[in-house]
C-alpha positions in Angstrom: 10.0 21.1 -63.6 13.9 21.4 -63.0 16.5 19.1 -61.7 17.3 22.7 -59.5 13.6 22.2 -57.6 14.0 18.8 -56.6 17.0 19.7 -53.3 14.2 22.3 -52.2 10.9 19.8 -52.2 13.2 17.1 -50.7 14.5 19.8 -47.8 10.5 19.8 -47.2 10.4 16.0 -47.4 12.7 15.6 -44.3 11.6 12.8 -42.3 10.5 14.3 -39.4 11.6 11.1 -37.2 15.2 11.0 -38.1 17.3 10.2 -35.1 18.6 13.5 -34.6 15.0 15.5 -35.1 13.8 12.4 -32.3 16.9 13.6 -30.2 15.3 17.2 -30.1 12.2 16.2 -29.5 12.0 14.0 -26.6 14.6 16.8 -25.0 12.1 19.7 -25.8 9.8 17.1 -24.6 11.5 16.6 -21.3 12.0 20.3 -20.8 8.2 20.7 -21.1 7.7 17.9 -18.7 9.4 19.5 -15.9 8.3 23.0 -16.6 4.6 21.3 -15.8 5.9 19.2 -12.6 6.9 22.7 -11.5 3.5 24.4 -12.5 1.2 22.2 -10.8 3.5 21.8 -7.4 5.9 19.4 -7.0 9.0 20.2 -5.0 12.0 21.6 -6.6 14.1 18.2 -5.2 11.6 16.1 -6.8 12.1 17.9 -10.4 15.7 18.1 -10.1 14.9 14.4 -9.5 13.2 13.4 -12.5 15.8 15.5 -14.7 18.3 13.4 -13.3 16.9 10.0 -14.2 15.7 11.5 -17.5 18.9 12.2 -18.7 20.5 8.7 -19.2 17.4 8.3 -21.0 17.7 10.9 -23.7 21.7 10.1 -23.8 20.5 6.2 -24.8 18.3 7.6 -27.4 21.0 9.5 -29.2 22.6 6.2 -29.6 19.8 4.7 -30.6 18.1 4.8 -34.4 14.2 4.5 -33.5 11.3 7.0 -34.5 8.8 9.3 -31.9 6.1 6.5 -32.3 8.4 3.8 -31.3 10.1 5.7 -28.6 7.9 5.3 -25.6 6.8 1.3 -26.4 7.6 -1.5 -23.8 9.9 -3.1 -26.4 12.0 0.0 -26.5 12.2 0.0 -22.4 13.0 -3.7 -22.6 16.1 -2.3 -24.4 16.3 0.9 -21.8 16.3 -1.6 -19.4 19.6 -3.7 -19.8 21.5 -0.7 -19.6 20.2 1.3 -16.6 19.5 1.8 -12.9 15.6 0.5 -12.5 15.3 3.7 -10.6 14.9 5.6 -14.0 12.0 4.1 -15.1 10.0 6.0 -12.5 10.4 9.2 -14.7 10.3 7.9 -18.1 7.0 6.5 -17.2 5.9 9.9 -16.0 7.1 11.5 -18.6 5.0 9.0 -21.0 1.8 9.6 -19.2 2.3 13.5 -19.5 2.4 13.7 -23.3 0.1 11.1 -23.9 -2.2 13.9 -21.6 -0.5 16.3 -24.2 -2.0 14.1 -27.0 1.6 13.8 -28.4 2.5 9.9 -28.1 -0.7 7.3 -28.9 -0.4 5.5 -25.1 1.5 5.8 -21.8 4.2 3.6 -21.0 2.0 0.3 -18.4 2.7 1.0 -14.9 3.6 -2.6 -14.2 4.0 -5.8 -15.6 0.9 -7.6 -17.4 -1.2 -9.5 -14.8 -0.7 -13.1 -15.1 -4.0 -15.2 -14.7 -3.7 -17.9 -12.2 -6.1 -21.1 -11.7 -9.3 -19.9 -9.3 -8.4 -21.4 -6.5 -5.0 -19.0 -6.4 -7.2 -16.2 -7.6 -10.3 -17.2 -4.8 -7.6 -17.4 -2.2 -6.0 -13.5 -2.9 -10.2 -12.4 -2.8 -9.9 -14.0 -0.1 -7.2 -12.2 1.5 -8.4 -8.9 0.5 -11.8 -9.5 2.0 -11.5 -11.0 5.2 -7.6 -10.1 5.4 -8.1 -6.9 4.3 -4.3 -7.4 2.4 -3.7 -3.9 0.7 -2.4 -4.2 -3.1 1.1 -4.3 -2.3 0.9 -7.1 0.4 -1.5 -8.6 -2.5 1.3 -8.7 -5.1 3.7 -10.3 -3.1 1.6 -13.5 -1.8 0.6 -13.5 -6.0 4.8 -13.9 -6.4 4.9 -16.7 -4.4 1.6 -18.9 -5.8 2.6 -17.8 -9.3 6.2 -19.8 -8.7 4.2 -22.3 -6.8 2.0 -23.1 -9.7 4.2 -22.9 -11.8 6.6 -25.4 -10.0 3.8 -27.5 -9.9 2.8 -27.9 -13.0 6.6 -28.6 -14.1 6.5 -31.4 -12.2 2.6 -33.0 -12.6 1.6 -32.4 -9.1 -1.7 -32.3 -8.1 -2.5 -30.1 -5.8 -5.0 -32.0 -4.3 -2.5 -34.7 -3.4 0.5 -32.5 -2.4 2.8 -33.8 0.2 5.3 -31.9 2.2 8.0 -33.4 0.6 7.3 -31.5 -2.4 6.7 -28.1 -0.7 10.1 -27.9 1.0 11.4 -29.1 -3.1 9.3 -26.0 -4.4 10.4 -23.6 -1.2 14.6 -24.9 -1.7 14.3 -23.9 -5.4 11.9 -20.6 -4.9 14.0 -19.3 -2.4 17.8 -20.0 -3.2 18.8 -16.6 -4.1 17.1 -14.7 -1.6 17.8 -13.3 2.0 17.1 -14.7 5.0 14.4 -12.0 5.7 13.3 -12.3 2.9 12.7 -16.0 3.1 10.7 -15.9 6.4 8.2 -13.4 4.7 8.2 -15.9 1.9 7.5 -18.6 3.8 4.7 -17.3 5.4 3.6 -16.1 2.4 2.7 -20.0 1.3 1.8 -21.1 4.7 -0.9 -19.3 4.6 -2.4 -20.7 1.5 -1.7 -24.3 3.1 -3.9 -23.5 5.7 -6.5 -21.9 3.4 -6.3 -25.2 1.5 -6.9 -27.1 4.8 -9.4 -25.5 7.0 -11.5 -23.6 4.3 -11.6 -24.9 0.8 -10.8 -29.0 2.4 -8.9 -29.1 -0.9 -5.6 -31.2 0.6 -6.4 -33.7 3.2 -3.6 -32.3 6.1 -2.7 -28.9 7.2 0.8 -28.9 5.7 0.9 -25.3 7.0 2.9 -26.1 10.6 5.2 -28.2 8.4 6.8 -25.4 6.3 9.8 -24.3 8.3 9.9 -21.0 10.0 11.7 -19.4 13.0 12.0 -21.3 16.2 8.5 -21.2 17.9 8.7 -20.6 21.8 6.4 -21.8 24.6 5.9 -18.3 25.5 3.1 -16.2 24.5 4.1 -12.7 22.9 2.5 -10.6 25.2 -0.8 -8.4 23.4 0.3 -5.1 22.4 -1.3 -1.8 24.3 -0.8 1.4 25.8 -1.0 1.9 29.7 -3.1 5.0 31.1 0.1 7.0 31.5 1.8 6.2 27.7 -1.8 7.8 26.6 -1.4 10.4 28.3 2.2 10.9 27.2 0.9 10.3 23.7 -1.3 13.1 23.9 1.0 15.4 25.3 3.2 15.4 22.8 1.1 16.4 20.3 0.3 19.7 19.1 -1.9 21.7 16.7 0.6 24.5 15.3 1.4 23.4 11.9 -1.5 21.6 9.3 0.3 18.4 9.4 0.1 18.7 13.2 -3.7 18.9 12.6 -3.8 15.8 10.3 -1.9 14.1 12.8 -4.0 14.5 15.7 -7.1 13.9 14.0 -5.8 10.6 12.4 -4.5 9.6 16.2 -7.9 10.3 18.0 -9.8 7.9 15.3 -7.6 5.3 15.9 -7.9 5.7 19.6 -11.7 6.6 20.2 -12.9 4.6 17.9 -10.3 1.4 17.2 -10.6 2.2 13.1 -7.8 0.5 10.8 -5.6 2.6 8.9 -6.9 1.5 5.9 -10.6 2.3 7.2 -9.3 5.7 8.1 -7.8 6.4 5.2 -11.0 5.5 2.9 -13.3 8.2 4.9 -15.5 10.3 2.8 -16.6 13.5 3.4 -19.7 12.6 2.9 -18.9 9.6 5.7 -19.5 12.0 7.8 -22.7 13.6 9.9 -20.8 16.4 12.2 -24.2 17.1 13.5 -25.5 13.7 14.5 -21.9 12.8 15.4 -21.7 9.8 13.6 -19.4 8.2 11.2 -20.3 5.8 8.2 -17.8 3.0 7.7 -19.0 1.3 4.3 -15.9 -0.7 3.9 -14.9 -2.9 6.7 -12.8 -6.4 7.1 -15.4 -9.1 5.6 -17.3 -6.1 4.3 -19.4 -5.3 7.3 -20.6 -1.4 7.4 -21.4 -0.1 10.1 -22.5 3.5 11.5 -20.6 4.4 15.0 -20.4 7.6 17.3 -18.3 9.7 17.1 -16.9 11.2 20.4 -17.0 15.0 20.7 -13.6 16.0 20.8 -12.7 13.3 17.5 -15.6 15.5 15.7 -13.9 18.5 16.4 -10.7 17.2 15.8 -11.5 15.8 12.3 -13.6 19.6 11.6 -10.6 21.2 12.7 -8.6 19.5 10.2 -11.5 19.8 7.7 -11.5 23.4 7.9 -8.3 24.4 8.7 -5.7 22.0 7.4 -7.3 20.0 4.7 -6.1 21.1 1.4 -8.7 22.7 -1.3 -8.7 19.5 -3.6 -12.1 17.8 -5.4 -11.1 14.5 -4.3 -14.1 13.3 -1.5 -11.8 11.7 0.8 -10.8 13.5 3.9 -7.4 12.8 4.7 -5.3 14.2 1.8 -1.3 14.1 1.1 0.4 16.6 2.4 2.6 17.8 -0.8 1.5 18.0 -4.2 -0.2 16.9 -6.5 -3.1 16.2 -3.5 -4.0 13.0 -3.6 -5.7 10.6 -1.0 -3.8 9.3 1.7 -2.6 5.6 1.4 -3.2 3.4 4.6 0.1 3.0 4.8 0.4 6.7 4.8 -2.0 6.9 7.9 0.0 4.5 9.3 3.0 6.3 9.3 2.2 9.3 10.5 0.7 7.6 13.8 3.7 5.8 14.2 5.9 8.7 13.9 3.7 10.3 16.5 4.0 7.7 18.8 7.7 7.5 18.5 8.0 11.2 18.6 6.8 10.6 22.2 9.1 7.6 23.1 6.5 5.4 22.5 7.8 2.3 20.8 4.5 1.3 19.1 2.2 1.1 15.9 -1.0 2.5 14.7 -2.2 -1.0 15.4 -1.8 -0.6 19.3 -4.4 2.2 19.7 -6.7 -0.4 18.0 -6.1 -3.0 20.2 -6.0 -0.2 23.4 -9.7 0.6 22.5 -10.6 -3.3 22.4 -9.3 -3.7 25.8 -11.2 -0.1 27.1 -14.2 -2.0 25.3 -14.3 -4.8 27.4 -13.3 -3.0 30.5 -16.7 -0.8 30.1 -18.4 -4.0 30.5 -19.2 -4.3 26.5 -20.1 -8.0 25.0 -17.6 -9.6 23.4 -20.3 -9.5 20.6 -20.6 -6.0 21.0 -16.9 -5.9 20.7 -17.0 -7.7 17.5 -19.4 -5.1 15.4 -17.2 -2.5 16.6 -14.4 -3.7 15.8 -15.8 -4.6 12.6 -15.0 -8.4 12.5 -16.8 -10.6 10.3 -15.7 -13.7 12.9 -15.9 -13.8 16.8 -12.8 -15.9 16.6 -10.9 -12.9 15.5 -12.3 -10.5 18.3 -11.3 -12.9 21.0 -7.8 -12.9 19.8 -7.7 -9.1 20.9 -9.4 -10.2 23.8 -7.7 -12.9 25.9 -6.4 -11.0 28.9 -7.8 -8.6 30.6 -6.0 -5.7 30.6 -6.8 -3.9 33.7 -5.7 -7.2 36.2 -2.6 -8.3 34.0 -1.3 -4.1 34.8 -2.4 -4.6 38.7 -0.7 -7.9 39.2 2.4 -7.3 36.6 2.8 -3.2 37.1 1.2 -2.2 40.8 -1.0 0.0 39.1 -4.2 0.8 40.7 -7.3 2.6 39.3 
């Protein structure tokens, strides 16, 4: 063989991961990517979106030397990360998951952070807020911030927490939250106030309630009146909507199972299809606050509302839960999703409520129909009478005679 082959065979040897062949790449790669997001329905804005925050992206690997394998690694974003906006990494993470679908990178960029392990009495305490707090995964995630820094304080400082004084909470609670906003710190604060009380009144772990001790706002001798709607703001409510568009469907079905049958958000947003018996008019609930299921009627005009929506509004998706997103890709509605479209209903009327005060409406109708307060409680779905009476102690109907001269 000649010297004059040996150009040629190395022209075929050309490492295929060379900076500038990676350059190409991950730019055919992104061109690909959005091509996709277009096929399968996202909104022009939302691709012109993603093309935006890819392109820093690409420009930082042409000024980078690392090869296709390496490209889409958590070290490499580390690197990503110190010099751009944290809003990028929304699309760079999308843009791993779709050619790891493609089969072209080994694994996706994680979604979040690895999940630190805490002792079990942090980790019995956020079960326990999920199951008789029903806290959603983002409210989770924030109370874990604050016991994370809390154990983590304590153990810096060989505190038991079995013999933890006040003293040492407002130490923990001046270092946690120097650099934060006032806002902020009041969420914070409440955040570990409530695993003081936890401590106190159900585990018996520390031998005071420190929970009243943790400074907060100013507490005032009056009571915050309970949250409702009067006979005419229903009526209001439910004049204002209408059924013209789908989303004007969704909304109205969403608003009359929150009224008619006091369901959560989150309980609304977990129905099934198969939840549902149109016939019977009945609706399965398997997943309640303190896990409680429970089967309750349906009112007519809620099972037509919810059909309607079914059959005419509902988009053509295999996911089994009714209430859908709106825009593509369909997906299942979030609570906080139902929650926001109830809101903006009421508000759309003048109504300066939440979802919440149609749930606490239908406790009040409840009791004013001459139900139990243990009645009350299983429809509600309460796993404590404590919490039912908390919805309960006024009745409604006199407080609007004596306060607003309304008669009935």
């Amino acid at each position: 063989m000649t010297d004059t082959a040996d150009p040629k065979r190395r022209a075929k040897k050309i490492d295929s991961n060379c900076n500038g062949c990676v350059y190409k790449r991950l730019k055919q790669a992104i061109e690909d990517y959005l091509l996709w997001m277009k096929s399968v329905g996202y909104t022009h804005r939302t691709c012109q979106s993603h093309r935006t925050q890819l392109n820093p992206f690409l420009c930082f690997n042409k000024k980078t030397t690392v090869n296709w394998e390496k490209l889409f690694t958590s070290q490499y974003l580390e690197g990503f990360k110190k010099v751009s906006d944290k809003t990028t990494l929304t699309a760079v993470r999308g843009l791993s998951r779709y050619l790891f679908g493609q089969g072209k990178i080994a694994q996706p960029l994680p979604r979040r952070s690895p999940a630190i392990n805490l002792p079990k009495i942090y980790e019995d305490y956020l079960s326990y807020q999920q199951t008789h707090r029903q806290a959603n995964a983002r409210l989770i995630s924030s109370i874990k911030r604050v016991l994370v820094a809390f154990n983590q304080y304590l153990i810096a400082h060989k505190i038991d927490l079995a013999a933890l004084k006040i003293e040492q909470v407002d130490a923990f609670l001046a270092q946690f939250l120097a650099s934060f906003a006032a806002a902020s710190c009041r969420i914070y604060r409440g955040k570990l106030r409530g695993f003081l009380k936890y401590l106190f009144h159900e585990r018996h772990i520390i031998k005071r309630d420190l929970a009243p001790f943790v400074v907060s706002r100013r507490q005032y001798a009056q009571a915050k009146p309970p949250n409702f709607l009067r006979p005419q703001e229903i009526r209001k409510l439910f004049a204002g909507l209408t059924i013209d568009r789908a989303s004007d469907i969704q909304t109205y079905a969403l608003v009359q199972l929150a009224y008619t049958m006091g369901l959560r958000p989150k309980e609304i947003s977990r129905i099934r299809l198969d939840d549902i018996n149109f016939s019977a008019q009945q609706l399965k609930v398997p997943e309640r606050k303190g896990k409680n299921p429970v089967e309750l009627p349906m009112p007519e005009h809620t099972v037509k509302a919810v059909a309607a929506y079914v059959i005419a509004a509902r988009p053509q998706n295999e996911h089994r839960r009714v209430f859908l997103t709106r825009l593509p890709p369909f997906r299942p509605m979030s609570p906080n999703g139902v929650g926001r479209h109830i809101t903006k209903a009421m508000r759309d009327s003048n109504l300066l409520s939440t979802a919440y005060w149609l749930r606490h409406t239908y406790a009040q109708n409840l009791l004013e129909a001459g139900c139990s307060i243990f009645e009350i409680k299983e429809m509600l779905g309460h796993d404590k009478i404590e919490s039912t009476k908390l919805y309960l102690h006024v009745h409604i109907k006199l407080m609007r005679k004596v306060l607003f001269d309304e008669t009935f």
